[in-house]
TIRO-992643 format. One record per residue (C-alpha): residue in one letter; z, x, y. Coordinates in pm, 1 decimal. Each point is the difference from the previous one (the first is absolute). Layout:
N
+------+----------+----------+----------+
| rest |       up |     east |    north |
+------+----------+----------+----------+
|    A |        Z |        X |        Y |
...
+------+----------+----------+----------+
END
This chain:
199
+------+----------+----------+----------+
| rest |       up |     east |    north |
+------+----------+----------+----------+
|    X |    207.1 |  -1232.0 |    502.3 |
|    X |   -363.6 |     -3.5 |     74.3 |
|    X |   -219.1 |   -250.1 |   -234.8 |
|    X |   -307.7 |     87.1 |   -244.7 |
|    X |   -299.5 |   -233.4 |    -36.9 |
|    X |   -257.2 |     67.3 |   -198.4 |
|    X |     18.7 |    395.3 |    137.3 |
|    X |   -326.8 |    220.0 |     54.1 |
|    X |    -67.1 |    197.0 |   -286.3 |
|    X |   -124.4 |    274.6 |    222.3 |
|    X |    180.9 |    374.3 |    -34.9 |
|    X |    201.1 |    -26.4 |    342.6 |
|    X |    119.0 |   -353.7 |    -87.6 |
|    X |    149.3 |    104.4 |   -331.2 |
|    X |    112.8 |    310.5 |    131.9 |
|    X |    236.9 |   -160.0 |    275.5 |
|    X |    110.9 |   -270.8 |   -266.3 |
|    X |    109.4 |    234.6 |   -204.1 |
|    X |    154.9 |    206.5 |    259.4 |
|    X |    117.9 |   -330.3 |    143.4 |
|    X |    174.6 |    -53.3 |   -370.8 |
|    X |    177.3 |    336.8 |    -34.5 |
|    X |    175.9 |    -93.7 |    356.3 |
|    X |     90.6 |   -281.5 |    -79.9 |
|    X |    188.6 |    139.2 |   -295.7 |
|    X |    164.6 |    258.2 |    147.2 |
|    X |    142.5 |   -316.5 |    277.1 |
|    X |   -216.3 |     19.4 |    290.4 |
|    X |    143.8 |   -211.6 |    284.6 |
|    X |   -223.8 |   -145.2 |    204.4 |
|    X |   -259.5 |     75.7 |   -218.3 |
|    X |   -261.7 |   -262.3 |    167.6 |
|    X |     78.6 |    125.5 |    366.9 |
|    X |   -315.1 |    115.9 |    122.7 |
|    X |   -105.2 |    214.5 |    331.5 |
|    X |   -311.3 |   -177.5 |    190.1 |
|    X |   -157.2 |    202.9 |    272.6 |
|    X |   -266.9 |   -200.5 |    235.0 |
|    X |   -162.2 |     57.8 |    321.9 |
|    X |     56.8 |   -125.2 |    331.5 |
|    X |   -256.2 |     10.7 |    210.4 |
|    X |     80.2 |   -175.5 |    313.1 |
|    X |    284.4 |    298.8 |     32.4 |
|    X |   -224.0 |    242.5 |   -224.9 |
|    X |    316.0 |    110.8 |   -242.5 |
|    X |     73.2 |    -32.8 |   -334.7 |
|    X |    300.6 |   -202.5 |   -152.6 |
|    X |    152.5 |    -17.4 |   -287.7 |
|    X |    239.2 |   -224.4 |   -177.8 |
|    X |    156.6 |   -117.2 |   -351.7 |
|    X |    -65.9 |   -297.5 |   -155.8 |
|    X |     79.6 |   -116.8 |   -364.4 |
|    X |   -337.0 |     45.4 |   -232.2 |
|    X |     51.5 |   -363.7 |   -209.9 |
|    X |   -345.2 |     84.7 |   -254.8 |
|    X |   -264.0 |    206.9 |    -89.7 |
|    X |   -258.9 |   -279.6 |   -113.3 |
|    X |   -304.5 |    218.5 |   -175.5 |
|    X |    -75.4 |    221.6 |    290.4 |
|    X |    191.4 |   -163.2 |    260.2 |
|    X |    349.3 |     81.2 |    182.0 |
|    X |    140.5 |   -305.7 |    120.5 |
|    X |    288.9 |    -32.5 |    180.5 |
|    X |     71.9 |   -346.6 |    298.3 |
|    X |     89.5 |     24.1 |    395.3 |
|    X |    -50.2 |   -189.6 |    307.0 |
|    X |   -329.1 |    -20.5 |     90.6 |
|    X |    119.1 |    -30.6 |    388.6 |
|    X |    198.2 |    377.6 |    -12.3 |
|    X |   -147.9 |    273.4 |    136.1 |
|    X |   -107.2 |    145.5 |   -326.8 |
|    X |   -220.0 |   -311.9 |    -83.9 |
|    X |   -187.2 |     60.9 |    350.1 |
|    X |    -70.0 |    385.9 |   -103.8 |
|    X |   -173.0 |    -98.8 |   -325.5 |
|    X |   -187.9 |   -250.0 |    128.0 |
|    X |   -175.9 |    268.6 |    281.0 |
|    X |     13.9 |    311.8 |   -239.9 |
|    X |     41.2 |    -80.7 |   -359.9 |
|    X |     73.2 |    313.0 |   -165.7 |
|    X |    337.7 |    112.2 |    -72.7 |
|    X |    208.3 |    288.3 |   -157.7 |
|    X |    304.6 |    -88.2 |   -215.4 |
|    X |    222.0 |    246.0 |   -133.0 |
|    X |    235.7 |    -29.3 |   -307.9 |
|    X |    375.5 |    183.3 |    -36.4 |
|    X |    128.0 |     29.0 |   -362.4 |
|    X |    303.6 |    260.6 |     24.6 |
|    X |    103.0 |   -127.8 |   -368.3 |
|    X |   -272.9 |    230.5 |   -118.6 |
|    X |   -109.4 |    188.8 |    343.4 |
|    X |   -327.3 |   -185.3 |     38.0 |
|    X |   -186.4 |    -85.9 |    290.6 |
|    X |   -344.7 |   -228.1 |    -32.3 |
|    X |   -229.5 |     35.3 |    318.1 |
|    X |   -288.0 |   -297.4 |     17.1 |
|    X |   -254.2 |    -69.4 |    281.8 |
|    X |   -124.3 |   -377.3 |    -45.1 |
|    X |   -176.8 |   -243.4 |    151.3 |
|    X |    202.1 |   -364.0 |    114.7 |
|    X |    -37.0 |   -326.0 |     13.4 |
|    X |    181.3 |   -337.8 |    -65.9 |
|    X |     29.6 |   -159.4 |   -353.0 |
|    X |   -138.7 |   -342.9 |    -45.5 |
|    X |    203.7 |   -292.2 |    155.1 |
|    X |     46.9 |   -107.0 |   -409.6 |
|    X |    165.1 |    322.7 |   -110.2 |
|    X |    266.1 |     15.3 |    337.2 |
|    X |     71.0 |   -359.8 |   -109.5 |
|    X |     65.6 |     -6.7 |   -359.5 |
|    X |    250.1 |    349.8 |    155.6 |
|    X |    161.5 |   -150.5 |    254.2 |
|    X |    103.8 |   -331.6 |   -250.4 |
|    X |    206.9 |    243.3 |   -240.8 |
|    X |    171.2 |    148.4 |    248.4 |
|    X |    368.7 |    -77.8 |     78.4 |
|    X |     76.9 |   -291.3 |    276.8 |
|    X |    152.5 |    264.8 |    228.7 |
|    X |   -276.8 |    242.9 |    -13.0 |
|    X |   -199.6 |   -254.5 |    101.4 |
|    X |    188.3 |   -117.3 |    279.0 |
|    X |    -13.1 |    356.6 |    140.7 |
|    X |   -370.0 |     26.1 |     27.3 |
|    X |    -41.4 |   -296.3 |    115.8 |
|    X |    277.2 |     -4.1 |    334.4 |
|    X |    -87.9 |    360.4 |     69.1 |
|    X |   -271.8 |     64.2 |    258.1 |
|    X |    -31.9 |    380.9 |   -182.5 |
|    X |     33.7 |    266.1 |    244.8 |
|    X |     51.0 |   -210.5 |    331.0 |
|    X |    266.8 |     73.9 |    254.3 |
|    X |    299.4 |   -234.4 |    -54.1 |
|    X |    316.8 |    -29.1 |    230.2 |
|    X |    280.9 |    105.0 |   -297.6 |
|    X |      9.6 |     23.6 |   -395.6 |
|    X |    202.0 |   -307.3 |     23.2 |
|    X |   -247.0 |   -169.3 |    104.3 |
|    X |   -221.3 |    106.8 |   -266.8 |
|    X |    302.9 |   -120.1 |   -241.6 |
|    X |    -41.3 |   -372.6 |    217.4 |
|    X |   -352.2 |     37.5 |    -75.7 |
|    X |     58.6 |     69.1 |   -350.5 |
|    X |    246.9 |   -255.1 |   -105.4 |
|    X |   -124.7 |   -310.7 |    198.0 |
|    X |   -327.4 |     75.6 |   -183.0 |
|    X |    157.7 |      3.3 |   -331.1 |
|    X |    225.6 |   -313.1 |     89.4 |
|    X |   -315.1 |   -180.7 |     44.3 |
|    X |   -239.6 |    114.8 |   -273.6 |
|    X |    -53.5 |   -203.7 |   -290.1 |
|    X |    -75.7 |    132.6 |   -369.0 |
|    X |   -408.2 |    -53.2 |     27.2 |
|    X |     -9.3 |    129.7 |    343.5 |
|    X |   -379.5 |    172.2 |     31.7 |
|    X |    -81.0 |    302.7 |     88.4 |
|    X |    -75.0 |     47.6 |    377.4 |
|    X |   -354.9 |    152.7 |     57.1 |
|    X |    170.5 |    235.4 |    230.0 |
|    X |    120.3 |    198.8 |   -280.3 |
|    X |   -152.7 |    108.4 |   -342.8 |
|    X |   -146.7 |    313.7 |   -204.5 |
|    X |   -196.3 |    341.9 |     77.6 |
|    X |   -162.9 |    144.6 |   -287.9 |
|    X |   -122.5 |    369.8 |     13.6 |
|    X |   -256.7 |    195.0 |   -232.3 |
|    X |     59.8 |    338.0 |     34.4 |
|    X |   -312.4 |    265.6 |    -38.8 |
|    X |    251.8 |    317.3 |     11.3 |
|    X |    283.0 |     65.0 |   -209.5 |
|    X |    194.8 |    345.0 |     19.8 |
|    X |    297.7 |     22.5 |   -236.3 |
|    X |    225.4 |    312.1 |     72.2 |
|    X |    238.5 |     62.3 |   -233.6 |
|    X |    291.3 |    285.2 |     98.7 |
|    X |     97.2 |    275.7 |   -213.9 |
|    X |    240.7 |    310.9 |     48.8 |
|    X |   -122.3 |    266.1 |    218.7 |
|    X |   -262.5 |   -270.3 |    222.3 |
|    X |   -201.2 |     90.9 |   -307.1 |
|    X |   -137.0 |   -416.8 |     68.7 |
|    X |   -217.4 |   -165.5 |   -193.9 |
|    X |   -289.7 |   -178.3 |    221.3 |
|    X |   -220.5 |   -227.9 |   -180.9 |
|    X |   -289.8 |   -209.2 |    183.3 |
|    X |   -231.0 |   -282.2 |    -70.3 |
|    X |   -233.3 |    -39.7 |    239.4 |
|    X |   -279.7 |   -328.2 |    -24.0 |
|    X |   -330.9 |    151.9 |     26.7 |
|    X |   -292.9 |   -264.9 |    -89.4 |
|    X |    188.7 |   -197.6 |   -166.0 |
|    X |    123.2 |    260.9 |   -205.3 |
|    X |    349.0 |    182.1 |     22.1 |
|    X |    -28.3 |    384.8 |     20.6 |
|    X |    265.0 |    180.8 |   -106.2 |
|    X |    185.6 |    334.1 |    160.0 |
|    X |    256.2 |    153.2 |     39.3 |
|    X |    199.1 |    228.7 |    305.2 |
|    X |    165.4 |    269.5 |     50.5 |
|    X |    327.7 |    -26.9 |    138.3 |
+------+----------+----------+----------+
END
């Protein structure tokens, strides 16, 4: 489930909530899992990965990682980013290009307090994306760090949230005969300019 606060009243915004709403009642799984694409440019390729979207606050997408993974180091040296959206409940894909950056240390610590004890415990004993001997020793990792946490542990500044504003949206919407329905919003001067493409 992906959170709405205070949501942009803007066309695209509204459009993708409602979109967002018809999936969701049709029984979407993984409705919040989201596709980030980012550059590296110390091997000059692009990457891309799913994480969990957690809001869309007004006109930012917020979801929380570790700010030591490889993915952290890409936004900091090129901050835009493409995410792609998958709904096969109602054959929907949302295209976005957006530019990244972290969410204040405030809003990744009032997240990380309501999350479970054992979530918790995972992003804090994993050094994300680092070369480890075994998965059992990531289990070790795991469970020695839960042992030991207590119920007000704080959030480690390691690890918090990236919040992206997107100034493309492209929602594609299949229909019989790849007669698809391409709808864009494009920011131009502050302004959103509507078209649409052919298939």
């Amino acid at each position: 489930m992906i959170k709405f606060l205070n949501l942009n009243s803007e066309k695209p915004y509204i459009h993708f909530q409602s979109l967002y709403q018809e999936a969701l009642d049709k029984g979407q799984k993984g409705i919040e899992a989201i596709s980030v694409s980012s550059y590296n440019d110390v091997k000059s390729e692009v990457e891309a990965r799913y994480v969990n979207l957690k809001y869309i606050a007004n006109n930012e997408w917020i979801f929380f990682s570790n700010y030591h993974s490889p993915k952290a180091s890409q936004f900091e040296s090129h901050s835009q980013v493409s995410i792609l959206i998958y709904w096969a409940s109602i054959n929907t894909q949302i295209r976005m290009k957006a530019k990244i950056c972290k969410t204040s240390a405030e809003f990744s610590d009032e997240h990380f307090q309501g999350r479970t004890k054992e979530k918790n415990a995972l992003a804090i004993s994993s050094n994300q994306s680092h070369t480890i001997e075994s998965f059992d020793e990531v289990a070790k990792n795991f469970n020695e760090t839960l042992e030991s946490m207590t119920s007000q542990i704080a959030r480690p500044n390691f690890w918090g949230g990236y919040s992206f504003t997107p100034y493309y949206f492209e929602f594609w919407q299949g229909h019989e005969n790849r007669l698809n329905k391409r709808h864009v919003f494009e920011q131009q001067d502050s302004e959103w300019a509507e078209r649409f493409l052919q298939p």
